[in-house]
C-alpha positions in Angstrom: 0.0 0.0 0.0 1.0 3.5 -1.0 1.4 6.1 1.7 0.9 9.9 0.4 2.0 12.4 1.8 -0.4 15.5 2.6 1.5 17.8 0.2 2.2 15.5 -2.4 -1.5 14.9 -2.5 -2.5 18.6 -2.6 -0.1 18.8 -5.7 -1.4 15.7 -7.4 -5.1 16.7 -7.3 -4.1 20.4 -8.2 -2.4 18.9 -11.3 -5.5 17.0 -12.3 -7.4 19.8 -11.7 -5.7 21.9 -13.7 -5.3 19.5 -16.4 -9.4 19.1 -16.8 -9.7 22.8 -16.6 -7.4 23.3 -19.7 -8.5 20.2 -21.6 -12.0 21.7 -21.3 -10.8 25.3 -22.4 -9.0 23.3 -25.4 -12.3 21.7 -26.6 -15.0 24.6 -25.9 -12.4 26.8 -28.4 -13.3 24.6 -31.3 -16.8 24.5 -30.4 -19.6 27.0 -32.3 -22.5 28.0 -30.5 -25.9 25.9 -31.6 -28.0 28.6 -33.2 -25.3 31.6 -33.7 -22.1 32.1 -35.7 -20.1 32.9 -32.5 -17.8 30.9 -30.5 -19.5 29.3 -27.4 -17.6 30.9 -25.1 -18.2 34.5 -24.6 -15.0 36.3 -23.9 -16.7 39.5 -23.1 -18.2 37.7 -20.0 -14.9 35.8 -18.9 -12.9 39.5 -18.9 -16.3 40.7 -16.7 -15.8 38.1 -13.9 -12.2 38.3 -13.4 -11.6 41.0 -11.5 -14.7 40.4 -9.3 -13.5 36.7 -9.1 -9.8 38.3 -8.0 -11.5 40.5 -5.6 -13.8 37.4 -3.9 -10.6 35.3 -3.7 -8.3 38.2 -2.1 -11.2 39.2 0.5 -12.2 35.5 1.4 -8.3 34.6 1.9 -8.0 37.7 4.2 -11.1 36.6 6.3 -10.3 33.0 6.8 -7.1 34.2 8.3 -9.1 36.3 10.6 -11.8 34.5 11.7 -12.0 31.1 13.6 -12.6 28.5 11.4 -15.9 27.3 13.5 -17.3 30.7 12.3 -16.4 30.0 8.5 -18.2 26.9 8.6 -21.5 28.9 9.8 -21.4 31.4 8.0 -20.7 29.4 5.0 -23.9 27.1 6.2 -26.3 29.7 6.6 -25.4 31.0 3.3 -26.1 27.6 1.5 -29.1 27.3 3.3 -30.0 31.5 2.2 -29.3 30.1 -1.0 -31.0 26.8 -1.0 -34.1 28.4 -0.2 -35.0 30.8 -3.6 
C-alpha cells in the first residue's frame, strides 16, 4: 500500500485539476455556439468576472485568516441554506 504524503496529494489533485480545466478550455475553443455564428464561449463575459473573481478570492483569503474556522463553517452554512431556499 501506498502512503501519500499530505503535500504530495494537494499537488497531485491540483495537477489533475488543472489538467481538466485546460482540456476543457482546449475543446469549448473549437466548439460554435448551436444557433449563432459565435464561438460558445463568450470572452466578453470571462474579462467581466475576473476581476470580481480576483476581488472574492483576495477578501475570502483575508477573512479565513481572521476568523476562527468554526465561524467560517456557519457562515458558509447559513449561506447555502440562504441560497438553498429561492
Amino acid at each position: 500500500m501506498t502512503i501519500f504524503f499530505y503535500f504530495v496529494v494537494v499537488e497531485l489533485v491540483l495537477g489533475m485539476i488543472m489538467g481538466a480545466s485546460a482540456s476543457s478550455v482546449w475543446y469549448n475553443l473549437r466548439v460554435a455556439h448551436p444557433t449563432k455564428e459565435v464561438p460558445i464561449l463568450d470572452y466578453d463575459l470571462a474579462l467581466l468576472f475576473q476581476p470580481m473573481l480576483m476581488l472574492g478570492i483576495t477578501v475570502g483569503v483575508s477573512l479565513s485568516v481572521v476568523f476562527p474556522f468554526w465561524l467560517i463553517t456557519v457562515l458558509i452554512i447559513i449561506l447555502f441554506i440562504g441560497l438553498s431556499n429561492h
